[in-house]
N, C-alpha and C positions, 0 to 999 in steps of 0.2 A: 385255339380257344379251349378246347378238350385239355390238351395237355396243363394249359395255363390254370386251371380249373383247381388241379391237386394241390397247387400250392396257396390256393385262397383261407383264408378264414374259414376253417369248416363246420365252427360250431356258429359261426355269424352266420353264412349261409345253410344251412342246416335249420337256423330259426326263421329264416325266411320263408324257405321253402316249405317246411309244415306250417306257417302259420296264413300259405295262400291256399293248401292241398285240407285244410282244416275250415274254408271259407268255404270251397268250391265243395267241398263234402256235404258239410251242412245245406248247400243251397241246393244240390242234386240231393238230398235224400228229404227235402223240405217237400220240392216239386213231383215227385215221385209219389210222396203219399196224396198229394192237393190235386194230382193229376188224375191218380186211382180213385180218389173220391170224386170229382165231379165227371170222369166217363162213366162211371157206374151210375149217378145221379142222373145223368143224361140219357140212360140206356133203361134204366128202372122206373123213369117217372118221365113219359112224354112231354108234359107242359112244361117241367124245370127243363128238360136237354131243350128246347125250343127257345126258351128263356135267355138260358145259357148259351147255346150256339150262336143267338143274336147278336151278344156279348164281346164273345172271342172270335166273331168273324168282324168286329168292329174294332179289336183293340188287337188283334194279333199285327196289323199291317204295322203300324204305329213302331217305329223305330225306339227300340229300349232304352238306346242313350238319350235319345231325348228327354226321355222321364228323368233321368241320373238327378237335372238339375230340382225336380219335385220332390224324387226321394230324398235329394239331400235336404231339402228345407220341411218336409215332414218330420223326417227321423234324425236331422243331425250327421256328424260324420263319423258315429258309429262301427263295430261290425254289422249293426243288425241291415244298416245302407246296404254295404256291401253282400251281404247273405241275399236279403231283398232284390237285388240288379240280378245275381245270377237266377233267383228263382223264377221271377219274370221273362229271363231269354229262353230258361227250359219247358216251364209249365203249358205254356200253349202249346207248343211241338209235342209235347208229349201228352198233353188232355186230347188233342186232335187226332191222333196216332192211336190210342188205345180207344177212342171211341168209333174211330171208321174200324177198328178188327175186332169191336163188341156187333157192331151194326151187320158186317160178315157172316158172322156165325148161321147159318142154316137154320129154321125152326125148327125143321125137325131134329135138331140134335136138343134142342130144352125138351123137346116132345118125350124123345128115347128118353134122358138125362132124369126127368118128371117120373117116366114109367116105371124105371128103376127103383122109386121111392127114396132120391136124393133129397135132401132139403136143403133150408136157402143157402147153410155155409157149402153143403155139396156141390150146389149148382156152380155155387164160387169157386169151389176150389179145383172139381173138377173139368170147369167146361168155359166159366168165363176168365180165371187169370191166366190157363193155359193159349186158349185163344189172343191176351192183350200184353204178354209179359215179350213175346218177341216182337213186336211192333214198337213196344214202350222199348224194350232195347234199342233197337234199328233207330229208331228218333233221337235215343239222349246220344248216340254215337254223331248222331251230324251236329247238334246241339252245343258239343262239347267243346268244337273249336271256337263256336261264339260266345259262348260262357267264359272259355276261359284269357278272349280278347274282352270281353267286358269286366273281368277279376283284374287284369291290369290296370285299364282305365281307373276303374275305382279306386286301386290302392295306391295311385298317384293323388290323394284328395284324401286328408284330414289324419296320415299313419305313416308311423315311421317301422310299419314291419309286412311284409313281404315281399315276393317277387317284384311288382310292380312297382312299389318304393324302392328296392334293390336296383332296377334296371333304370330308374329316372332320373338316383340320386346320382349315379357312377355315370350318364348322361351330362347331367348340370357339371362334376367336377370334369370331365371330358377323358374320365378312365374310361376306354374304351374297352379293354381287355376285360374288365369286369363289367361293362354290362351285357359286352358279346355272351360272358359267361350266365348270367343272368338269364340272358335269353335262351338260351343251350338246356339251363336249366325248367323254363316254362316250357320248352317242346320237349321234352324229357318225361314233364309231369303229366303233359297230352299223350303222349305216348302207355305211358304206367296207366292212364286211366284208362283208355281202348284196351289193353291186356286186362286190365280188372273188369271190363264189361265182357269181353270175351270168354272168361274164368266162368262171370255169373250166366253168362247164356248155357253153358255148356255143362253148367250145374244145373239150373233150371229147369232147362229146355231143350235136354237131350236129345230129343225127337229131330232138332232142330240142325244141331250136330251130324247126327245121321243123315238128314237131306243133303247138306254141304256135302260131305264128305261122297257122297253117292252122284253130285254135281259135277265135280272135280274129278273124279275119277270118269264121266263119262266123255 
């Protein structure tokens, strides 16, 4: 399939594959911020995280695909559907993730953190996205292979451009060789995204590099 690959259509496949890796982008950096804002909202304002936890301990169980058929009949069969599906498989993994390692944090490090005469972007920058950005990591890594079986799903429904249109369509004609290749090409881009999460952990979260590395060696 690899070999068969080279001699595909590469500017056909080439507008496939950014235009699924341009979907799944947009719906991880959607949920990433929707995430950081309500564990911080959960963590900063007792009554709302109460409110809130209510909420997504009532809709996280709720299987995503289920919804597909409401988002489609809200929004149409848009990009915005498909942006939409994936943000929904991320956001709760990841609001739940960054608010149990805000809830971690020791008192007495706001105590220290407060003594210093940090203020509130301080307190943020120094002591709580340090604490929620390798959890938020560790989440969207498992998250990722269900996003991006739910970016398939989708873009079998109302588009004639990405992977998942690419793998369905070469399905229907019963070109085998191209949707093998198709496929090749979505675990390819699961792949590229774990090395890009990887990249940002060890940009970020140095600290965190070092414990690995000191794990591994022992």
């Amino acid at each position: 399939v690899y070999a068969y690959m080279a001699h595909l259509n590469g500017s056909d496949l080439l507008a496939h594959t950014l235009t699924s890796l341009q979907r799944i982008g947009w719906g991880i950096l959607i949920a990433t911020i929707l995430s950081a804002l309500l564990s911080l909202s959960m963590i900063l304002y007792p009554r709302v995280g109460r409110i809130l936890s209510t909420f997504i301990y009532f809709t996280y169980p709720i299987p995503k695909l289920a919804l597909l058929p409401v988002v489609m009949l809200l929004g149409g069969l848009g990009e915005a559907t498909k942006v939409v599906m994936i943000v929904l498989i991320i956001l709760f993994q990841l609001a739940v993730s960054m608010r149990d390692a805000l809830l971690a944090i020791p008192e007495e490090h706001f105590a220290v953190t407060r003594s210093l005469g940090a203020s509130t972007w301080g307190l943020l920058r120094h002591l709580l996205l340090p604490a929620a950005l390798p959890a938020a990591l560790s989440a969207l890594r498992i998250a990722i292979g269900t996003a991006i079986s739910v970016l398939f799903v989708t873009e079998t429904y109302g588009t004639t451009e990405g992977l998942g249109y690419y793998i369905s369509d070469a399905w229907m004609r019963i070109d085998y060789l191209d949707m093998y290749a198709g496929i090749a090409l979505l675990s390819l881009m699961g792949v590229g995204l774990f090395i890009l999460i990887d990249l940002l952990e060890a940009i970020l979260c140095p600290w965190q590099a070092i414990g690995k590395d000191k794990a591994y060696r022992a």
